[in-house]
Each structure stands twice: as C-alpha cells, then as structure tokens.
C-alpha positions in Angstrom: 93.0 44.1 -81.0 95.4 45.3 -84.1 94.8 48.1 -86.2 96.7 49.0 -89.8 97.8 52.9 -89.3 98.2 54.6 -92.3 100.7 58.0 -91.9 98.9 60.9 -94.2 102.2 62.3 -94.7 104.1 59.4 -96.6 101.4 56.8 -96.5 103.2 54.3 -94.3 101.0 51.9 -93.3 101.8 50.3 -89.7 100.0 47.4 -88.0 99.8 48.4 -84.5 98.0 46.9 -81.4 95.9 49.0 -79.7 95.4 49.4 -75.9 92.3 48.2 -74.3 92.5 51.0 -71.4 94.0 54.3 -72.4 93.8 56.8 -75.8 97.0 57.2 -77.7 97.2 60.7 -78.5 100.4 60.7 -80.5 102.5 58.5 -82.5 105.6 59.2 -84.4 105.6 57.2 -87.8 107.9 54.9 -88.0 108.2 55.4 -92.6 108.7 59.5 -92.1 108.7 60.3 -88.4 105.9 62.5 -88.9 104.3 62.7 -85.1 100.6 61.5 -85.8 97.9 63.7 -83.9 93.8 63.0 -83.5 92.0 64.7 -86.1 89.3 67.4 -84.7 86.3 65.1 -83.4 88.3 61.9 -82.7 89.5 60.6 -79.4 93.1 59.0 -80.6 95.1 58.5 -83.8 93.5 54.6 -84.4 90.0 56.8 -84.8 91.6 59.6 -87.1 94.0 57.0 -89.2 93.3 53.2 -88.5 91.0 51.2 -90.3 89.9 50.0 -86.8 87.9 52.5 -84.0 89.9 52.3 -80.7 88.0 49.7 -78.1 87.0 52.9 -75.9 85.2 54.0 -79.0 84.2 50.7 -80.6 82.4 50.1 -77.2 80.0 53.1 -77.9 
C-alpha cells in the first residue's frame, strides 16, 4: 500500500510505501530535511500527513 506524504514545512509531497507490520514514527523529508513527527492523536506520520491511514489504523 503507497501513500503521497506531504512535508508541512516545504510542502514536499513524497509517495512512500507503507509497512504492513510496524508504525513509522519519524521520517526526514527528502524536499527540506525537516524530520516528520505524528501529530498528537495519531499513531505514525502516514495518519498525521498522508492522504492514506497506515494499515494498523485502516484495519480499525
């Protein structure tokens, strides 16, 4: 499953495929190196900036 990440810094927007068995907690953008973080209330960056819910979540 692929999800378009969008940086909130620089508005990079970064197709990325998304593991089916863990929560990615951090990723560094790869337009301004800003290290994307969960947003309060979500489990991963995919939930806080992807236009697709991480599987773990999806699944609820």
């Amino acid at each position: 499953m692929e999800s378009n990440l969008k940086c909130p810094e620089c508005g990079h927007l970064e197709k990325l495929e998304m593991p089916t068995d863990q929560c990615i907690f951090f990723h560094p953008c790869s337009g301004c190196g800003t290290v994307l973080k969960p947003l309060p209330g979500d489990c991963c960056v995919f939930c806080s900036f992807g236009d697709v819910s991480c599987p773990p979540k999806a699944a609820e």
